[in-house]
C-alpha positions as CSV (number, residue, x, y, z in Angstrom):
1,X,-5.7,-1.1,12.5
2,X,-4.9,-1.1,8.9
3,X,-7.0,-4.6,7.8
4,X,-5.4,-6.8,4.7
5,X,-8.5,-6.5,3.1
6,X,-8.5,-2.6,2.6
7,X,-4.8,-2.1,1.6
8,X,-5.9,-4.8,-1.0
9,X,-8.9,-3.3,-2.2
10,X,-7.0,0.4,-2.4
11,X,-3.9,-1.4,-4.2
12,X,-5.9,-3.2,-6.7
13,X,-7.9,0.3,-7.4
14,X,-4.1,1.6,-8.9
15,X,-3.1,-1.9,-10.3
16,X,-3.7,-3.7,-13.3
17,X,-3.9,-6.8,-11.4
18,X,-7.1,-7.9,-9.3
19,X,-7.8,-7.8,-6.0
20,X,-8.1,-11.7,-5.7
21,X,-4.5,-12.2,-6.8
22,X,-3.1,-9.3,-4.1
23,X,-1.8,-11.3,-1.3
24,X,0.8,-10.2,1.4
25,X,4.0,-11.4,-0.5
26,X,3.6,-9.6,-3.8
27,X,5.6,-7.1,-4.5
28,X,4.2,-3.7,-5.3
29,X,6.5,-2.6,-8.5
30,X,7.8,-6.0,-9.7
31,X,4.0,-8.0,-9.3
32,X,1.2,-5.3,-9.0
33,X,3.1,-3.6,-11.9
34,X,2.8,-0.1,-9.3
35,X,5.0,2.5,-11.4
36,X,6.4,5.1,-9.0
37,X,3.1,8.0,-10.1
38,X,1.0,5.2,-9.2
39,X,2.6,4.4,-5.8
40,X,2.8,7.8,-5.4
41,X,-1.0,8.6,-5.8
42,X,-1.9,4.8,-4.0
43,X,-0.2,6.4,-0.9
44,X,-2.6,9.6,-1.2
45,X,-4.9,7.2,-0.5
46,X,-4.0,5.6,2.4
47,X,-3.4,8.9,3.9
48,X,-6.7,9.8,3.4
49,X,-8.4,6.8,4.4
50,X,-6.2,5.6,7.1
51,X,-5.9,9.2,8.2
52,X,-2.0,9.0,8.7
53,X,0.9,10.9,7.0
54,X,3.6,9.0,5.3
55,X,6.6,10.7,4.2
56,X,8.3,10.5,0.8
57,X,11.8,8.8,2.9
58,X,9.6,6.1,3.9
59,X,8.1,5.3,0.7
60,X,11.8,2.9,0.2
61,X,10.2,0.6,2.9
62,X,7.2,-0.2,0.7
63,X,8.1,-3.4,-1.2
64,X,5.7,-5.9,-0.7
65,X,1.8,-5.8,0.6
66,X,2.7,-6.8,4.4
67,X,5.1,-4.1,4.6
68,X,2.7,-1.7,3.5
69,X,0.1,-3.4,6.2
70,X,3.1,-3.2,8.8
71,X,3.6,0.3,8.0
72,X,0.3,2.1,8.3
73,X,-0.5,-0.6,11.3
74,X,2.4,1.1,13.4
75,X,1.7,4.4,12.1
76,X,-1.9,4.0,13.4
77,X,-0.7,3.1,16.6
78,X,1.6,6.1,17.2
């Protein structure tokens, strides 16, 4: 399972604003200030380290931290 803690630690690697201030309500574009290369290339890596694929369609479900968590959580599971 995808934990908080990573998907924070991966975000904040792409985004000007620190890990500390990542919680699950931000919103990837309007508060970690994620353009869509950066999203893009964020995604990459939670590919890589969650070991999942995630499509370009679903990209449009990624608007805050938790739904990123959700995602790759019920990815992982399948």
């Amino acid at each position: 399972m995808a934990e908080l803690a990573t998907i924070r630690h991966l975000l904040a690697e792409a985004s000007p604003v620190t890990e500390d201030e990542i919680t699950p309500e931000k919103h990837l574009v309007k508060d970690l200030e994620l353009d869509s290369f950066s999203l893009l290339d964020t995604v990459s890596v939670f590919e890589k380290e969650f070991s999942i694929s995630i499509p370009d369609r679903d990209l449009r479900l990624f608007d805050t931290v938790q739904d990123v968590v959700d995602y790759v959580n019920k990815r992982e599971a399948e």
